[in-house]
N, CA and C atoms as a LAMMPS dump frame, in Angstrom:
ITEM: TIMESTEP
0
ITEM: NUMBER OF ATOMS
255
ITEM: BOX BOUNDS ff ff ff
-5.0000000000000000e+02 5.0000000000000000e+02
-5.0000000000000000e+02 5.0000000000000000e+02
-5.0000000000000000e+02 5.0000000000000000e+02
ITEM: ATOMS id mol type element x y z
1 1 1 N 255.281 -113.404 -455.798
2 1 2 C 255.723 -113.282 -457.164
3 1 3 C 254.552 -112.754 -457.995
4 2 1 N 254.738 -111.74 -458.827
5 2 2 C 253.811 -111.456 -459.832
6 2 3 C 253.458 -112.079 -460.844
7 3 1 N 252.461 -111.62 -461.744
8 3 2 C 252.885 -112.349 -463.147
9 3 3 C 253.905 -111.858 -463.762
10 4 1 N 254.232 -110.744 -463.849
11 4 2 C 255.254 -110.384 -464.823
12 4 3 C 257.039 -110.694 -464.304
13 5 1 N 256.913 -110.898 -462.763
14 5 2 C 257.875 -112.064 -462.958
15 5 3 C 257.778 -113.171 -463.559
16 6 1 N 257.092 -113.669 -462.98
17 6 2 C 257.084 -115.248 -463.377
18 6 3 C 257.076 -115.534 -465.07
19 7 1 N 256.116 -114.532 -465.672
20 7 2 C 256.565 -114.803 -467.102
21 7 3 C 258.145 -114.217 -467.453
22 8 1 N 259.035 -113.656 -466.758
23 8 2 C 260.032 -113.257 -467.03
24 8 3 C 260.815 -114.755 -466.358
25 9 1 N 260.951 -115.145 -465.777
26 9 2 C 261.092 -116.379 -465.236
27 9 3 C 261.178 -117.695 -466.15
28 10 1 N 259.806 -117.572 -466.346
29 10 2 C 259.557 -118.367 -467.82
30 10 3 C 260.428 -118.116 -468.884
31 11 1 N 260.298 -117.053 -469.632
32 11 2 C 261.373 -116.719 -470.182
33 11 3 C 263.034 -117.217 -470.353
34 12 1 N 263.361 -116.831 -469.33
35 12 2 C 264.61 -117.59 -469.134
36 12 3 C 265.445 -119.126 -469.237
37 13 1 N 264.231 -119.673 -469.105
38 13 2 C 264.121 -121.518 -469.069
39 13 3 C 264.547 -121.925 -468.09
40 14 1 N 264.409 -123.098 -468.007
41 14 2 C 264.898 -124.048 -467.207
42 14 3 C 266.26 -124.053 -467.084
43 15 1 N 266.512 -124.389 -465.336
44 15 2 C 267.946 -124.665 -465.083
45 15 3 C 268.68 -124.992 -463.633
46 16 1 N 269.424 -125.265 -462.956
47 16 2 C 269.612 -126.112 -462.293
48 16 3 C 268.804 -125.716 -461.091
49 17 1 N 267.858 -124.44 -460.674
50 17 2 C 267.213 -124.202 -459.524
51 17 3 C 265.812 -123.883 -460.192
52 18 1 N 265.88 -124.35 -461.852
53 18 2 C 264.023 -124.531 -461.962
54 18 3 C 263.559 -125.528 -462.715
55 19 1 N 262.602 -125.95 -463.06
56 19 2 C 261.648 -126.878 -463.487
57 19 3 C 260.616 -126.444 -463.948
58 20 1 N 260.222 -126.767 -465.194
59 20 2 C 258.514 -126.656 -465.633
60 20 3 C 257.915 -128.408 -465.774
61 21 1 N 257.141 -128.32 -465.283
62 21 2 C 256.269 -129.109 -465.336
63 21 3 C 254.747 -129.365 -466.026
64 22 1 N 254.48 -129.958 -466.676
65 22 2 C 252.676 -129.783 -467.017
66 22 3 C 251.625 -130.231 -466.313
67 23 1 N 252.18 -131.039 -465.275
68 23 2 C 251.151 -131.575 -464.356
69 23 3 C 252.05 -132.111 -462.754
70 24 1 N 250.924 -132.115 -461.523
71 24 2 C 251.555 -132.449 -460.446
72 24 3 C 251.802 -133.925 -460.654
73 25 1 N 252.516 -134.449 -460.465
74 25 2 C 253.194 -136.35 -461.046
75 25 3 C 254.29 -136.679 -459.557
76 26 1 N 254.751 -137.578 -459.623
77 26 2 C 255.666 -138.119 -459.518
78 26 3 C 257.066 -137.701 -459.727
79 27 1 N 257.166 -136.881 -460.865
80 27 2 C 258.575 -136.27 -461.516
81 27 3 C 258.569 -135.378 -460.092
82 28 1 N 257.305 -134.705 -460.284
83 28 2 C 257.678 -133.454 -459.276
84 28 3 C 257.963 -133.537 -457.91
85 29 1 N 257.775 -134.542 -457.315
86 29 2 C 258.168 -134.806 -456.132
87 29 3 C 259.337 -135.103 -456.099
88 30 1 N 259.74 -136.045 -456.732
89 30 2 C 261.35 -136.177 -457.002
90 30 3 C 262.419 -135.096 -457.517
91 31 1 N 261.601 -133.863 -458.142
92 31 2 C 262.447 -132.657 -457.885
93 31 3 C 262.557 -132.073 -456.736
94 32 1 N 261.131 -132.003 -455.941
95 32 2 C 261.602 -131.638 -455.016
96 32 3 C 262.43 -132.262 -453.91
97 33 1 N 262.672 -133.482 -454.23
98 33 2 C 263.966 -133.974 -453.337
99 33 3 C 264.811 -133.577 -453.741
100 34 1 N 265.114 -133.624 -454.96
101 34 2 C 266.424 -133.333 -455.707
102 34 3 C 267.31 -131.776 -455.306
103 35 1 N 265.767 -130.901 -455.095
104 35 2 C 265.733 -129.321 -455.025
105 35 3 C 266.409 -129.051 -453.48
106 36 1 N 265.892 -130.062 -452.525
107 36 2 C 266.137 -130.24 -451.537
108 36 3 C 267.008 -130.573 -450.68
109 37 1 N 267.898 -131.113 -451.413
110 37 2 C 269.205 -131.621 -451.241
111 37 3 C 270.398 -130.989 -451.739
112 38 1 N 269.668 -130.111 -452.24
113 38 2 C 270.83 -128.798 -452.881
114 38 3 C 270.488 -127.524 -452.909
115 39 1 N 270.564 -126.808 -453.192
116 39 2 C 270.398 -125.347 -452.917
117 39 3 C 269.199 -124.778 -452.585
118 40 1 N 268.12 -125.501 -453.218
119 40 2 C 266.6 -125.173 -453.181
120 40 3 C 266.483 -125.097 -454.867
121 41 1 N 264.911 -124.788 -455.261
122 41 2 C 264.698 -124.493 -456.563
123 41 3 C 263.311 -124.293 -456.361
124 42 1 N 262.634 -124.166 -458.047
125 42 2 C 261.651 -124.033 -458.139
126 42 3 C 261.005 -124.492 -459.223
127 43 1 N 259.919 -124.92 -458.986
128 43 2 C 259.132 -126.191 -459.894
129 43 3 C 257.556 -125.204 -460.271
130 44 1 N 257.831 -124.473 -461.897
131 44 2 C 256.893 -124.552 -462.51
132 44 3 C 255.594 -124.998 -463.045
133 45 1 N 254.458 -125.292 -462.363
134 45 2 C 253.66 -126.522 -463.155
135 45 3 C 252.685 -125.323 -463.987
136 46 1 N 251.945 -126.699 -464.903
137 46 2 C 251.697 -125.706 -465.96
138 46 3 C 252.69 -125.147 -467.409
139 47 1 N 253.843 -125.655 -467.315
140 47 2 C 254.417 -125.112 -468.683
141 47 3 C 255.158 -126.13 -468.687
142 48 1 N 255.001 -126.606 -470.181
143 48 2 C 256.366 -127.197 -470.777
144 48 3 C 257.389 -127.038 -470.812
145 49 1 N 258.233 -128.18 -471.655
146 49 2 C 259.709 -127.712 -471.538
147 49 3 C 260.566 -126.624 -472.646
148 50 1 N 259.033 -126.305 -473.23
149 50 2 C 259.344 -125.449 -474.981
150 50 3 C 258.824 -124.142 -474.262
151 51 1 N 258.319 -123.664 -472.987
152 51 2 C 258.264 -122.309 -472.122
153 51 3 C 257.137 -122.203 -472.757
154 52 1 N 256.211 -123.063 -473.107
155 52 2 C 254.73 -122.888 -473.382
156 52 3 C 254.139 -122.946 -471.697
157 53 1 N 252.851 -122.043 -471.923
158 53 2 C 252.519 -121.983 -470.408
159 53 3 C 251.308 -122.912 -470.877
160 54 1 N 250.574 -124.177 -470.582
161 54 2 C 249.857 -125.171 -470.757
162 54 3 C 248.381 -124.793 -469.654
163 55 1 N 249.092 -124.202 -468.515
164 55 2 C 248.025 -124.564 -467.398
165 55 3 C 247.887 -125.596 -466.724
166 56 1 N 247.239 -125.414 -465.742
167 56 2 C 246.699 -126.641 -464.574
168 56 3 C 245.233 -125.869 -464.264
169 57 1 N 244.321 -126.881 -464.317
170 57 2 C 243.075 -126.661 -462.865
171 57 3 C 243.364 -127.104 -461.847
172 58 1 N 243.323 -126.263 -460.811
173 58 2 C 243.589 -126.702 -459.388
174 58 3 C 242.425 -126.167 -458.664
175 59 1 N 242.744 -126.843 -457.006
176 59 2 C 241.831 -126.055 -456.065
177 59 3 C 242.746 -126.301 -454.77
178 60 1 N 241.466 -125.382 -453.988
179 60 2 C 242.325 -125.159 -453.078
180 60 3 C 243.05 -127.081 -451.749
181 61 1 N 241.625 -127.873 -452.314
182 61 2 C 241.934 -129.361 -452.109
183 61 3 C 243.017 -130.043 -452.902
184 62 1 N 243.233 -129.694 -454.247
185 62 2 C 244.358 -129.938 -454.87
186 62 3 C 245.772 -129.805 -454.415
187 63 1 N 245.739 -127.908 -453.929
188 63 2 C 247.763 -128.512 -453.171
189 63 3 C 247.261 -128.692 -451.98
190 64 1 N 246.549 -129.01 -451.104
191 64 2 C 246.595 -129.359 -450.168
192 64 3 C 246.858 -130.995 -449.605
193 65 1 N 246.151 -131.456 -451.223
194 65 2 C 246.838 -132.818 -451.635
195 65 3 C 247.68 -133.235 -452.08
196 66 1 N 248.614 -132.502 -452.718
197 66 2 C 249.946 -132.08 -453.127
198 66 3 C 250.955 -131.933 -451.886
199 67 1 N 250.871 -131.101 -451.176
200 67 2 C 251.717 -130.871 -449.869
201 67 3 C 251.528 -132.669 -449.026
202 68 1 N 250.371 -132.767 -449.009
203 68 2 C 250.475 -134.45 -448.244
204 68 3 C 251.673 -135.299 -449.168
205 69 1 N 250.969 -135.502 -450.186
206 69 2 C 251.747 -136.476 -451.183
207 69 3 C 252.921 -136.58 -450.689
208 70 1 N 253.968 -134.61 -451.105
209 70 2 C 255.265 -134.523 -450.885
210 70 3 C 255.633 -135.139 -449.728
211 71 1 N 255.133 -134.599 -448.093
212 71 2 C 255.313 -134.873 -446.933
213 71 3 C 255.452 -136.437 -446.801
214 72 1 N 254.405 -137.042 -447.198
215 72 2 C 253.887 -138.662 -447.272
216 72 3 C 255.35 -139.451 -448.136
217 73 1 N 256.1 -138.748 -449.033
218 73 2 C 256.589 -139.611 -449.866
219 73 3 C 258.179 -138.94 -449.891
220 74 1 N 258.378 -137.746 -448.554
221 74 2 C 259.996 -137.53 -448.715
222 74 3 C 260.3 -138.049 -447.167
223 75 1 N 261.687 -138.187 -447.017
224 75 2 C 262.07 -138.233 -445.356
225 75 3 C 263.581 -138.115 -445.386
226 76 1 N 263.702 -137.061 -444.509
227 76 2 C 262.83 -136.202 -443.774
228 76 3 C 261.54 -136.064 -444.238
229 77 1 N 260.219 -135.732 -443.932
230 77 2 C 259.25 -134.977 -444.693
231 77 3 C 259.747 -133.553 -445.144
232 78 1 N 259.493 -133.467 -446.264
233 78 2 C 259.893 -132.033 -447.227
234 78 3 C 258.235 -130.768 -447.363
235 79 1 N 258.249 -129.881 -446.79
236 79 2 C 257.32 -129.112 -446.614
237 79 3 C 257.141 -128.096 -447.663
238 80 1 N 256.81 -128.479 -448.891
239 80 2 C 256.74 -127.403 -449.975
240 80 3 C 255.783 -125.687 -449.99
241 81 1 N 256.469 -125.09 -450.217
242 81 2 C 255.386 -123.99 -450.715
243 81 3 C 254.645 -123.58 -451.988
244 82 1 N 253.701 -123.427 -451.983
245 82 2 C 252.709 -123.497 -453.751
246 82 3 C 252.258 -122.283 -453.448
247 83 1 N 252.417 -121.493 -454.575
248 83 2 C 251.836 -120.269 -454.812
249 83 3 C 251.362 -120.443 -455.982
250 84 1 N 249.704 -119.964 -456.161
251 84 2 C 248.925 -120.028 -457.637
252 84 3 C 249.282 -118.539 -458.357
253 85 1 N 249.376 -118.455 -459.629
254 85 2 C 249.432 -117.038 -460.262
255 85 3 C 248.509 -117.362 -461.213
């Protein structure tokens, strides 16, 4: 995905196959069950729910701790993909 998708993306808002988020939490894991159990989706972090883009600092130890979490806390284990833009 580019940026100029993803801000087109943004754009659009939220809706039943996306999510913005401002930080990796708890919520977000539970979307991705939610995401998971139905069609698939996709979980924004970094922007509010007003399509403000907020940001995250991450690293590359960050989703790698992220992907555990998910794995650690869905079951089946749920194997997410994170792409940084």
């Amino acid at each position: 995905m580019t940026t100029n998708q993803l801000l087109h993306i943004i754009e659009q808002g939220e809706s039943e196959t996306l999510e913005f988020k401002t930080s990796f939490n708890r919520a977000v894991i539970e979307t991705i069950i939610a995401f998971s159990n139905a069609n698939g989706g996709n979980i924004v972090l970094g922007v509010n729910d007003d399509k403000e883009i907020v940001g995250i600092s991450i690293s590359n130890e960050s989703i790698q701790k992220w992907i555990n979490e998910v794995k650690q806390n869905t079951e089946p284990a749920v194997f997410p993909t994170f792409q940084t833009i």
